[in-house]
C-alpha positions in Angstrom: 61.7 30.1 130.9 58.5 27.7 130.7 54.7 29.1 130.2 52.3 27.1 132.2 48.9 28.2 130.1 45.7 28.3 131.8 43.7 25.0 131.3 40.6 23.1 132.5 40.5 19.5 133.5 37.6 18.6 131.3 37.6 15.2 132.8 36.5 16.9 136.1 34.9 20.0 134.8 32.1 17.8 132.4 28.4 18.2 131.5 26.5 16.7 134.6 24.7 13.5 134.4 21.1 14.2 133.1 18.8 15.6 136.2 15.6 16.1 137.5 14.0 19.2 135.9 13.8 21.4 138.7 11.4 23.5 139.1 13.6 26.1 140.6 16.4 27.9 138.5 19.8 28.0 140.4 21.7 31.3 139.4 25.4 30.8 140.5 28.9 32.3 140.8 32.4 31.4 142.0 34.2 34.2 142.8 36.1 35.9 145.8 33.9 38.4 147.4 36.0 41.7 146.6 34.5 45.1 145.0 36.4 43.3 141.7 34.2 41.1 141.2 31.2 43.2 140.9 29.0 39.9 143.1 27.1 43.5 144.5 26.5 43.8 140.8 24.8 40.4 140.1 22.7 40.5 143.5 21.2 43.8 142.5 20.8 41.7 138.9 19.2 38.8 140.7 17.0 41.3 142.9 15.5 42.8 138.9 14.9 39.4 137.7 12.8 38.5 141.1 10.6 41.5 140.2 10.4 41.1 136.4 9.9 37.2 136.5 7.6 36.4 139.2 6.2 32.9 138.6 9.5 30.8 138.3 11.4 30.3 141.7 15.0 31.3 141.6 18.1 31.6 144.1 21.1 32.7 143.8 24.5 30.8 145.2 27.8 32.6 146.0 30.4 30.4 146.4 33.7 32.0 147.7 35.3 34.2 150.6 36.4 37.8 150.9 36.6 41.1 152.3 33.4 42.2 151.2 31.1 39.5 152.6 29.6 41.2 155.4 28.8 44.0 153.1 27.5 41.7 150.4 24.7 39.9 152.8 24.1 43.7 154.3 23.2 44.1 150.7 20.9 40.9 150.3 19.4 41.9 153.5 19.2 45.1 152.6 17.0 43.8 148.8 15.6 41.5 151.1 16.7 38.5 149.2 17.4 36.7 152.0 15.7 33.5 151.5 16.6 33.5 148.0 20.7 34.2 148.4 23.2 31.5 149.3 26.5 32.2 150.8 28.6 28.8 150.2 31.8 30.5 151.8 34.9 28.7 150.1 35.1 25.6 148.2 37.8 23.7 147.4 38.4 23.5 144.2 38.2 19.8 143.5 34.9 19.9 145.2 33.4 22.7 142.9 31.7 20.3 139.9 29.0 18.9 142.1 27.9 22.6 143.1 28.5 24.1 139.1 26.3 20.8 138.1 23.3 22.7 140.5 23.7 26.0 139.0 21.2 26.5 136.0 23.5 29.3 134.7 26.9 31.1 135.7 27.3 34.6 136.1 30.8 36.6 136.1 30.4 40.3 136.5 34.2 41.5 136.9 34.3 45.2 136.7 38.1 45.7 135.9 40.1 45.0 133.4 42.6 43.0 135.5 41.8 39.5 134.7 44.1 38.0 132.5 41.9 35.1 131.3 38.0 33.8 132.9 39.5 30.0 134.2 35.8 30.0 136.1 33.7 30.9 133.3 35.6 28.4 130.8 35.1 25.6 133.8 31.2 26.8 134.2 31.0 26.6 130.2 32.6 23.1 130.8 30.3 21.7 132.9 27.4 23.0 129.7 26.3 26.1 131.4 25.4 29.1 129.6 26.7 32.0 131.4 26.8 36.2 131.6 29.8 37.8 131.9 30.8 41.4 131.9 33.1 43.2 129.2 35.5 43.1 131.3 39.0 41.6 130.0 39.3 38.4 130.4 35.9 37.8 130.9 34.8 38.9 127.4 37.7 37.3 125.6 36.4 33.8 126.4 32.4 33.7 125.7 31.1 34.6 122.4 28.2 36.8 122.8 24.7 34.9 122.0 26.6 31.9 121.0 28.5 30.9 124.2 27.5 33.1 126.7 25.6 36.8 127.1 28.3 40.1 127.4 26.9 42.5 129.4 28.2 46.0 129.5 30.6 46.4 133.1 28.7 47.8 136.6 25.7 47.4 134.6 22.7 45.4 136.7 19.8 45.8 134.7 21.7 44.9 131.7 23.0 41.9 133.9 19.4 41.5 135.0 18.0 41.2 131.3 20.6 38.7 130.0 19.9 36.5 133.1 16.1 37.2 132.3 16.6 36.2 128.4 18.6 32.9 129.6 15.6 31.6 132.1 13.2 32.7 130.0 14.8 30.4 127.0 13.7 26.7 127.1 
């Protein structure tokens, strides 16, 4: 029997060149859009942080496919969020740097503990973004809380909303 571990190509999944501060802050995820996921989770979180933090301009990028994306843009309509939600559909993954390099930070809000390990978040952490993540297995066993990322209790927005809030709010 042969193990074939989890792994990141760290000469694709690298710290971007230096950019152009923007002046908007780029909130993103990689995920496929099922209720596993919790992505209804983080646009509720995104929706909080629009009304607590007024005077820096934010979006928020989905990248990924699934069952739930009509219901997921019913939501952002819904929160009316939509000039401020992105739905990237899939990605390839060899294409995926280039957009992680946009995001200003990553957000992983799995609400089961069915994830054997957080490939996405370690490739996010890769490219030198900090990122929230849920308690959720997997999820939680690769970010240490305040040092490598923010653990947010599971199903949890305003929690979600607060770390995301704490991380834009840190120069």
């Amino acid at each position: 029997t042969y193990i074939t571990p989890f792994g990141v190509d760290t000469k694709l999944f690298k710290l971007a060149p230096r950019r152009e501060v923007s002046k908007e802050i780029v909130i993103g995820t990689v995920k496929t859009l099922t209720p596993k996921y919790g992505i209804d989770t983080l646009i509720k979180a995104f929706k909080i942080v629009q009304e607590n933090i007024k005077d820096i301009p934010m979006q928020l990028v989905i990248v990924g496919k699934g069952p739930q994306e009509k219901e997921l843009k019913a939501l952002v309509s819904e929160l009316k969020l939509d000039d401020k939600v992105q739905f990237y559909g899939f990605v390839e993954h060899s294409k995926l740097v280039p957009i992680l390099h946009r995001f200003d930070i990553y957000v992983a809000l799995s609400r089961y503990d069915s994830e054997s390990f957080g490939v996405a978040i370690i490739e996010a952490s890769s490219c030198g973004l900090p990122v929230v993540v849920s308690d959720a297995d997997g999820p939680a066993e690769v970010v240490i809380d305040n040092k490598t990322g923010l653990i947010v209790p599971k199903n949890d927005e305003f929690a979600a909303a607060k770390a995301i809030g704490e991380l834009i709010m840190d120069p």
